[in-house]
N, C-alpha and C positions, 0 to 999 in steps of 0.2 A: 497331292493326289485328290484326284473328284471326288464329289460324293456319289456312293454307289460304287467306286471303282475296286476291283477286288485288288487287296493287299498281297504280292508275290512272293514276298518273306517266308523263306521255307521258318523261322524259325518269328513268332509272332503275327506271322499274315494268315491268310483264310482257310488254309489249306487242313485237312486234320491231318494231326502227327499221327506216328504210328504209335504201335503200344510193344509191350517188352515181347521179345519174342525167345521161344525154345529150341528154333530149329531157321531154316533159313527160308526163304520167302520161296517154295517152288513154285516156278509157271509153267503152263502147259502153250501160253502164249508165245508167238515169236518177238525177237526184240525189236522196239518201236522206230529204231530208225531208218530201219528200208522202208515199212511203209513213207512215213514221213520225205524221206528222201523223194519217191517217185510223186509225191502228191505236188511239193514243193515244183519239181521238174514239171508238173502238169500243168502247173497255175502261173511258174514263171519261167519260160522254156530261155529267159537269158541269163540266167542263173550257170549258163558255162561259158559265160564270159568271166568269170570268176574263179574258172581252172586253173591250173597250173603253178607254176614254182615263183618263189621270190628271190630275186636275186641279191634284194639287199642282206638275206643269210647270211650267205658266207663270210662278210667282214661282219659283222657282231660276232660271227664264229670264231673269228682270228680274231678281235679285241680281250671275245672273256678269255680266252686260250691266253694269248696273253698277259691278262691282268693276271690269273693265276700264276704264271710261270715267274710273273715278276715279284708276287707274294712270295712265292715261295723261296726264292732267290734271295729278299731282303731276309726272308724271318729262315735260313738255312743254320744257323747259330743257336736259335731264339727258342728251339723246341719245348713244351710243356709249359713256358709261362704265360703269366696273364697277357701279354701283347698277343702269344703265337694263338691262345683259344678267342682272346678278341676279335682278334682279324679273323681266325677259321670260321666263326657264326657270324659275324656281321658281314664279310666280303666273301670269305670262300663259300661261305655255306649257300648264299644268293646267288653268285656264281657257278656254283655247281650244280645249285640248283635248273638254272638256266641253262646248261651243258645240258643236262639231262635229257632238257626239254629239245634242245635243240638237234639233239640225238632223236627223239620224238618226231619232229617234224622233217629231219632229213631220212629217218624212214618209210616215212612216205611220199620218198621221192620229191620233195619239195621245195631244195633249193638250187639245183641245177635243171636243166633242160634233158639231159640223159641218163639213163637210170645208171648203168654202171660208176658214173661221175659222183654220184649221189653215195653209193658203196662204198667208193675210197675213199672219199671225202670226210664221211663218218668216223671216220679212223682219228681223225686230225682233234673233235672235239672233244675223245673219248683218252687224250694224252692223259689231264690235268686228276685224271679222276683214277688212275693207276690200275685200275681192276680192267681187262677187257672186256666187254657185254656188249656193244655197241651190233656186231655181228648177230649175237643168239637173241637180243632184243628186239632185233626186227622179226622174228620169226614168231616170237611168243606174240607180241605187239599186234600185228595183225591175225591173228587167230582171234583176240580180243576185239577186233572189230569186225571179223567175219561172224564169229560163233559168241556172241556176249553173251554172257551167262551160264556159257553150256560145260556141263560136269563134266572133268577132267580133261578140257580144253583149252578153257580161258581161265588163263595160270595169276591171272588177278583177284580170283576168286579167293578167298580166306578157305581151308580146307576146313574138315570137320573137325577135326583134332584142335585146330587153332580157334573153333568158334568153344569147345570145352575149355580149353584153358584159360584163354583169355577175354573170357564175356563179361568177368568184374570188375571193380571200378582199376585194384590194383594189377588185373588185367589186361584191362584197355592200357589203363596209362605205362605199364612194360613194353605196349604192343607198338602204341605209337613215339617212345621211344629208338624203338631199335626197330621200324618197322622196314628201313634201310635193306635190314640181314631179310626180314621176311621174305621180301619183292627181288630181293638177290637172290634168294635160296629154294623157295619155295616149286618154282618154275621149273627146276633140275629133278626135283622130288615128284613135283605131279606128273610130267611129260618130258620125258628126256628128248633133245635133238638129235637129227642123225648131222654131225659132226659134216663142214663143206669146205668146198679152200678159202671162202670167206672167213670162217671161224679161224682157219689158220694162219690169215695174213693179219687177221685184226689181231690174236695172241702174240702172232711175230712182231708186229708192228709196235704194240703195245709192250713187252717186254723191253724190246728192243730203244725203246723213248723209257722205260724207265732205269733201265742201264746206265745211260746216257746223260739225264740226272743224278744217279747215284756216280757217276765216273767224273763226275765236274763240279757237283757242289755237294756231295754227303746225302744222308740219312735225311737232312732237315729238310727239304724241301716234296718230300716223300710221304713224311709224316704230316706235315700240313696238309698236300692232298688228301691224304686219308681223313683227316678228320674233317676235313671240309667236306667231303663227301658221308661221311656216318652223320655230321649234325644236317645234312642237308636234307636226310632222309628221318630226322629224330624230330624236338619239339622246335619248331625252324614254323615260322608263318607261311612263308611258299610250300610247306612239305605238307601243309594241311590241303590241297589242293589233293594229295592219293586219297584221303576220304572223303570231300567233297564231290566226287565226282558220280561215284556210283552206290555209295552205302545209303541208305532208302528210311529219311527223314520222315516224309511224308507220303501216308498210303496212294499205294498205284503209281508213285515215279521211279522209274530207278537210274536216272541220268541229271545231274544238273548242270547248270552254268552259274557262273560268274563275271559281273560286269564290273567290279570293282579295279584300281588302282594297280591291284599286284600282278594286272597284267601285264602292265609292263617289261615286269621282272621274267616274264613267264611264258614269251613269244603267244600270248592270247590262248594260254591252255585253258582256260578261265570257260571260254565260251565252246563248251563243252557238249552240247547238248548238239549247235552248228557243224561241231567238228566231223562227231560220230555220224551226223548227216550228211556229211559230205567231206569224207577223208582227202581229197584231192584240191581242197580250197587251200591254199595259204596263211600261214596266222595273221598276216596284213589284213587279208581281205576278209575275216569270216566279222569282222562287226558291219560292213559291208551285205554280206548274206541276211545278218538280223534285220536290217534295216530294208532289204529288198524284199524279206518278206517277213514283216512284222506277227502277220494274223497266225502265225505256226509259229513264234514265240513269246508273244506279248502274256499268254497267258501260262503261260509256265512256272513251277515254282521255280525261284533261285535265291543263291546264296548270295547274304550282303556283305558276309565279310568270311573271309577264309578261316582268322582265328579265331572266332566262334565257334567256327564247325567243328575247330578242334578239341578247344574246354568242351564245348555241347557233348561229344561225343565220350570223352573220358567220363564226365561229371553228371550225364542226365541218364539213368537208371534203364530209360526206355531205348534207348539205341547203345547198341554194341554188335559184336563180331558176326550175328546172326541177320543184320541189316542188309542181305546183299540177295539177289534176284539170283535164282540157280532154277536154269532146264536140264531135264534130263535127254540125252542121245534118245533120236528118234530112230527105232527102231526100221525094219523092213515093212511091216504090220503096218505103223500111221506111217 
């Protein structure tokens, strides 16, 4: 690094941290990435040559689907010993992890050419992981990048009740435990769905595949799903990516990125900051975006390593549950 050059590190670089907070950061502000979005579009109008879907998707989609199925098939005997939690946190859990994601990115439309293809297709990644959401997560999902931050919409929010209970240290670290259940359950609680044939074909469908393993190789291969899925969302280095994203380190950010390694693992959820700027990129292509337009993110805070965020978060007094940017519904009035 030059001399002179400001230090990016949300956690040791230039930027000032934030301090303990009471209540949760309200803004009267809109959230920064449409602006950003249209500026970007102004200064590099080839910036949609970088639209549209990746086709390489869908096979990493049938590889992890398969590495799971195959897990779970060998360890269908093996339940509750140390091989079956080894494998669920070092493979399923990465794995699941990457499902998730990949459910992520084919929600917005991103790995097929048509959107309906994109629907049933989601269906496929959401086998291994036994619970159906694949459907009601696209709904919450984008609300989250329409309306980010906004009270009783964007169901990624930590509610009130969760910033009381879990703002201490043995707080935090229950929350980021089991934060799995949270991001599961919470959504149903703040804003319920109105129920589509989507949701009915992804429960049919999804039932229906876990039938089907239970009718051919037992309980075991069920139970490992599960738990690769619960650690995937617990103390898991990839699962430190749901609080690196939007819980607010350093004053006046409430979005960051990461350029580090586990993106790999992570279809580029990492680059986070690109994303939310342009929901319609590809995770191929959005270090592509950074690099086409540098001056809109060079100077950004970000995060240098995921499980930092995570210890940082449990262990540093000054950030917990109340770290998150919350607007209120804009009335008729404003």
């Amino acid at each position: 690094m030059g001399k002179g050059q400001k230090k990016l590190s949300v956690f040791g670089g230039d930027f000032p941290r934030t301090k303990k907070l009471s209540d949760f950061i309200w803004s009267a502000e809109d959230e920064p990435h449409r602006s950003r979005r249209e500026a970007i579009r102004k200064a590099h109008p080839e910036v949609k040559n970088l639209f549209g879907y990746e086709p390489k998707t869908k096979w990493i989609v049938l590889a992890l689907v398969a590495l799971q199925l195959s897990c779970g098939y060998l360890l269908r005997d093996m339940a509750w010993t140390w091989q079956f939690w080894l494998t669920a946190y070092v493979v399923g859990a990465t794995t699941t992890q990457a499902l998730f994601l990949a459910i992520h990115e084919i929600t917005h439309g991103l790995a097929f050419e048509k959107f309906w293809v994109n629907r049933v297709f989601n269906m496929l990644p959401n086998i291994p992981i036994v619970i159906p959401y694949a459907a009601t997560f696209k709904g919450y999902h984008l609300e989250h990048h329409k309306m980010q931050g906004l009270q009783g919409v964007d169901t990624d929010l930590p509610t009130a009740l969760e910033g009381k209970l879990f703002n201490s240290f043995l707080g935090k670290l229950f929350f980021c435990i089991f934060q799995i259940f949270f991001y599961a359950l919470r959504p149903g609680i703040v804003r319920a769905q109105t129920l589509t044939k989507w949701h009915a074909l992804n429960w049919g469908f999804q039932l229906t595949s876990n039938y089907l393993v239970y009718k051919a190789f037992g309980w075991g291969p069920i139970f490992y799903f599960l738990a690769s899925a619960f650690l995937a969302g617990s103390l898991h280095p990839c699962a430190s990516h749901f609080i690196a994203e939007h819980y607010v380190f350093v004053e006046e950010w409430e979005t960051y990125s990461y350029y580090g390694p586990l993106n790999a693992l992570c279809f580029n959820v990492g680059y986070h900051n690109e994303h939310h700027d342009f929901p319609n990129i590809a995770w191929t292509k959005l270090p592509l975006l950074r690099k086409m337009a540098p001056e809109f993110y060079e100077n950004l805070p970000q995060h240098k390593s995921w499980p930092l965020v995570l210890w940082k978060f449990i262990f540093d007094s000054n950030v917990g549950m109340y770290n998150r940017v919350k607007r209120q519904p804009k009335t008729k009035s404003t």
